[in-house]
C-alpha positions in Angstrom: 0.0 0.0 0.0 1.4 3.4 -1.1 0.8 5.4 2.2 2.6 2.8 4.7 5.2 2.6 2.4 5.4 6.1 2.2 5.2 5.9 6.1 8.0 3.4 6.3 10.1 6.1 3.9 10.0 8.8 6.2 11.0 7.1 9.1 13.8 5.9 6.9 14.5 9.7 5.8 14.2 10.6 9.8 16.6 8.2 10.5 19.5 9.1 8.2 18.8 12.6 9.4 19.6 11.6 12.9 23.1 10.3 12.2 25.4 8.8 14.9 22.6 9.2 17.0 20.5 7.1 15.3 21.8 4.1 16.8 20.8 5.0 20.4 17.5 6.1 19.5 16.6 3.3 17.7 15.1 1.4 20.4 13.2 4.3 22.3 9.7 3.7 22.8 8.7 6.3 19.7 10.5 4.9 17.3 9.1 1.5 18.2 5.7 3.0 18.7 5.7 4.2 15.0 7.1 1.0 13.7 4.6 -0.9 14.7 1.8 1.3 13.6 3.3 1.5 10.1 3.3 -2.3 10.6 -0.2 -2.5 11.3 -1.1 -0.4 8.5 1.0 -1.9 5.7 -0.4 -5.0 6.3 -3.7 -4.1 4.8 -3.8 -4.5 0.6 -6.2 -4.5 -2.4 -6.2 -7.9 -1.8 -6.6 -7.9 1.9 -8.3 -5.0 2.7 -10.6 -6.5 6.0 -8.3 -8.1 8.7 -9.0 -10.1 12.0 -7.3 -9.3 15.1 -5.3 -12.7 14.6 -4.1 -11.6 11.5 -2.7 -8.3 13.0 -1.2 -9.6 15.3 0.6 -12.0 13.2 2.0 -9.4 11.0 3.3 -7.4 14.6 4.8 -10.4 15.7 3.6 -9.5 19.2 1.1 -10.4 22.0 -3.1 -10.4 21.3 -3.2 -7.4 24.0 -0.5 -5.3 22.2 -2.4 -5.0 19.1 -5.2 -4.6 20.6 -3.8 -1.5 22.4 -2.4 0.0 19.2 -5.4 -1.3 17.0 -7.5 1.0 19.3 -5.4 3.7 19.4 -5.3 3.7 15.0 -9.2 3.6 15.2 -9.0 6.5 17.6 -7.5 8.5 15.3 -9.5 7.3 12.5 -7.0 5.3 10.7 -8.8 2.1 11.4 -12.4 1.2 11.1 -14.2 -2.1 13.3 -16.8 -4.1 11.9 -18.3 -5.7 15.2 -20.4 -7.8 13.8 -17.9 -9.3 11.5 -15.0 -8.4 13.7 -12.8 -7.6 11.4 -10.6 -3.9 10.8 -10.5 -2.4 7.5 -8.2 1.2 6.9 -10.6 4.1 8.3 -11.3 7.3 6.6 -8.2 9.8 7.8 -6.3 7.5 5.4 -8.0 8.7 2.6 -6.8 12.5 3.6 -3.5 11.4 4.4 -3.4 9.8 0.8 -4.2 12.6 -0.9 -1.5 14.7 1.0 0.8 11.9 0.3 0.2 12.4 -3.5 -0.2 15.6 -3.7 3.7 16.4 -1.7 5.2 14.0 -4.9 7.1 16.4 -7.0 7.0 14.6 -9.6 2.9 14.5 -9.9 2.9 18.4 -9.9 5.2 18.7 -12.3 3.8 15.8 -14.8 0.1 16.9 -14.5 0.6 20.0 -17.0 2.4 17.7 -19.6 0.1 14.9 -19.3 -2.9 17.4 -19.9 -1.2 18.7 -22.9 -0.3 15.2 -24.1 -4.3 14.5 -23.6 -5.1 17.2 -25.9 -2.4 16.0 -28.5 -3.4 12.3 -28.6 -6.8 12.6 -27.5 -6.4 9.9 -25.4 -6.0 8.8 -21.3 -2.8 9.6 -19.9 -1.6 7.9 -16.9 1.0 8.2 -13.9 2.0 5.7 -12.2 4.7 5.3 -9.0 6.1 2.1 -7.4 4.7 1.3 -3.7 7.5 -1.7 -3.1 5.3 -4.4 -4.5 3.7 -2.9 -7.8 3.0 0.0 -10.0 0.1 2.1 -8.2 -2.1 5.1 -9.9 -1.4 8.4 -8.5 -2.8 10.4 -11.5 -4.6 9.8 -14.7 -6.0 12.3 -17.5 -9.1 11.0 -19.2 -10.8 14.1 -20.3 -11.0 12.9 -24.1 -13.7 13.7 -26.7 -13.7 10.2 -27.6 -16.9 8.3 -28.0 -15.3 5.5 -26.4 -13.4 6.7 -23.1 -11.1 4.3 -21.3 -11.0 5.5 -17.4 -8.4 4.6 -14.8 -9.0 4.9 -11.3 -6.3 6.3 -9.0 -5.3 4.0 -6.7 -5.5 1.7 -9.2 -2.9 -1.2 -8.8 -1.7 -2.9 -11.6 0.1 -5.8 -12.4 3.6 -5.9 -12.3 4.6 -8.6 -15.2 1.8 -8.0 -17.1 0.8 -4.2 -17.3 3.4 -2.1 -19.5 3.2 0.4 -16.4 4.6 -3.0 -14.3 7.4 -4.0 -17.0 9.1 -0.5 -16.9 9.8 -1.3 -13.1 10.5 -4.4 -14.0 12.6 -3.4 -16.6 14.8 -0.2 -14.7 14.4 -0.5 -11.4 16.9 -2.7 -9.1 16.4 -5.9 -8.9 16.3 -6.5 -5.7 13.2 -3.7 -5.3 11.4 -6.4 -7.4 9.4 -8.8 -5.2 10.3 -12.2 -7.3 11.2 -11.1 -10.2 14.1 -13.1 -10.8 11.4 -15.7 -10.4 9.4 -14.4 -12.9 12.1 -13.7 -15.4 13.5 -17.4 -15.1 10.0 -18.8 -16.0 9.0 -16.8 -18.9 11.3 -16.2 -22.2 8.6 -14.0 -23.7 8.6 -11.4 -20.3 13.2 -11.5 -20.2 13.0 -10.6 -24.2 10.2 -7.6 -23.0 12.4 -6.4 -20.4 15.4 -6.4 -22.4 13.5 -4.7 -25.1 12.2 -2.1 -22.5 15.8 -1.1 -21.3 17.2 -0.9 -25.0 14.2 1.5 -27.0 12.9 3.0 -23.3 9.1 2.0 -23.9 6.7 -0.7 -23.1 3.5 -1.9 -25.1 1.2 -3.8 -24.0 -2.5 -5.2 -25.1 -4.2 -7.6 -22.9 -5.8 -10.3 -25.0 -9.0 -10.2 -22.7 -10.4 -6.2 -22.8 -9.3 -4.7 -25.9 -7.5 -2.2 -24.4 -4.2 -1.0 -25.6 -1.2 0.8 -23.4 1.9 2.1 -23.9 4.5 3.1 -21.0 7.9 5.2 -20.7 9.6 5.6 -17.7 10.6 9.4 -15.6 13.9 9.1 -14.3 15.5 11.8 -11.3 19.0 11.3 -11.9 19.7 7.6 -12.6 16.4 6.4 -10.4 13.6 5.7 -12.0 10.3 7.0 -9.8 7.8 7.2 -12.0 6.0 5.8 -15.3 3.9 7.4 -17.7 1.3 5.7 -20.0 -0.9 5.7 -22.7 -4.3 4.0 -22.5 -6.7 3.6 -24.9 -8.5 0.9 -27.2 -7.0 -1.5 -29.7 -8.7 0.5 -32.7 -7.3 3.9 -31.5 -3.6 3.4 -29.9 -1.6 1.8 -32.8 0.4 -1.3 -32.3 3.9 -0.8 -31.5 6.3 1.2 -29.6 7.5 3.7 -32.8 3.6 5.0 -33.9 3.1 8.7 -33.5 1.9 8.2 -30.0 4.7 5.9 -28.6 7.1 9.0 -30.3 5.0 11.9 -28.1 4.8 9.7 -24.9 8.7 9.2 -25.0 9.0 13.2 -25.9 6.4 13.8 -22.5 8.4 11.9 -20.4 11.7 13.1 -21.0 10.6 16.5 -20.7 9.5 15.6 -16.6 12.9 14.0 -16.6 14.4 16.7 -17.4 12.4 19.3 -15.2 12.9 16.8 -12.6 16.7 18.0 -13.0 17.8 14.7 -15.5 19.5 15.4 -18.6 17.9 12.2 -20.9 18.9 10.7 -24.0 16.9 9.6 -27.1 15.3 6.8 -25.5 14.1 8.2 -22.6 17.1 6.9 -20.4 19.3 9.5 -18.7 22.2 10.8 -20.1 25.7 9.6 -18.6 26.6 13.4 -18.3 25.0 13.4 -14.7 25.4 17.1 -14.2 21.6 17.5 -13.5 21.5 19.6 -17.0 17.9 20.4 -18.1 17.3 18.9 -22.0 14.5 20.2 -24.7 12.9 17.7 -25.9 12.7 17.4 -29.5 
């Protein structure tokens, strides 16, 4: 979930901030205290978003009464919500705010949401933004105000699939592999997904067209400095995005996301991939 790992990043950043005295602070009782809240809350996912108190208190690793004490102190503060007749906690409302904010703080949203508007109006078509919350590629933005007959909407928030979305294979494709949950996995049992990968990281795009919704989408990835944190994509239907990663479109998405790259302070090359100058240079795109 993109909130607790955004959670778990700032306690990180905190951390690294404190310095040689990071190390006897570690254990105090605030540190630990927001641990295991961020514990609590990351355990919840699209998949699993209702939990029993059992299951809680698995992923805390501590006693029934523990989580119960920090459960109720979550739900206090509206970060939790109890069904009593089920008995079972799902994430309460203040997440939603606290989302928001979340998204909102991402430099890199602000600065792509004028670009993917103006791509909109280019291509007529949905433009997407998508980040990686440690697991998979997550929403955070998406442009659908076409004049198309035929709109394809994405809801932010969205998660989507990481082997099998071209949003997913651009993380698969540039990020570390070890920020990957089982990719090496994945890679070792399918040839067809190691040639898309290696395809990714040579041309800097992804194409993609499920066989089971018609729907067509193209992705580039938005690098600050050598780290990718973002990718950008193109979604529409099989009839109006062309096949391919060189049509008109795939040519303006790769121009759209260089130009965030390179207002995010990354000189890029061609293909969408930064330049090895590393000086931070802003680039035109062509």
């Amino acid at each position: 979930m993109i909130l607790s790992h955004l959670v778990l990043e700032g306690i990180q950043m905190a951390d690294d901030s404190l310095g040689s005295a990071r190390s006897a602070e570690q254990g105090s009782p605030a540190i630990q205290t927001v641990q295991r809240a961020a514990v609590i809350l990351n355990a919840f996912t699209a998949a699993r978003p209702r939990l029993s108190l059992n299951e809680l208190t698995a992923s805390l690793g501590t006693s029934k009464a523990t989580a119960h004490r920090y459960t109720k102190a979550l739900r206090e503060s509206n970060l939790l919500r109890y069904d009593e007749r089920e008995g079972l906690y799902s994430l309460g409302p203040q997440i939603l705010t606290l989302s928001a904010a979340a998204r909102a703080a991402m430099p890199v949203i602000s600065i792509a949401g004028p670009h993917m508007q103006h791509l909109v109006r280019e291509i007529d078509e949905t433009v997407v933004l998508s980040v990686w919350d440690g697991d998979t590629a997550v929403v955070v933005r998406a442009d659908d105000n076409t004049d198309r007959v035929i709109r394809v909407s994405v809801r932010t928030g969205s998660r989507l699939s990481r082997t099998e979305s071209a949003q997913g294979r651009v993380f698969c494709a540039f990020l570390p592999p070890d920020d990957v949950p089982g990719l090496a996995e994945d890679l070792a049992g399918s040839a067809e997904l190691r040639h898309e990968v290696d395809k990714i990281r040579r041309t800097g795009i992804s194409a993609n067209t499920p066989s089971v919704n018609g729907v067509r989408s193209l992705a580039a990835p938005i690098f600050r400095g050598s780290t990718l944190i973002a990718a950008m994509a193109i979604v529409g239907t099989t009839s109006s995005v062309p096949e391919g990663t060189d049509s008109p479109l795939a040519v303006a998405l790769q121009r759209t996301a260089a130009v965030v790259t390179a207002e995010l302070g990354t000189a890029t090359g061609e293909n969408g991939h930064p330049t090895a100058n590393g000086n931070g240079a802003r680039t035109r795109a062509r």
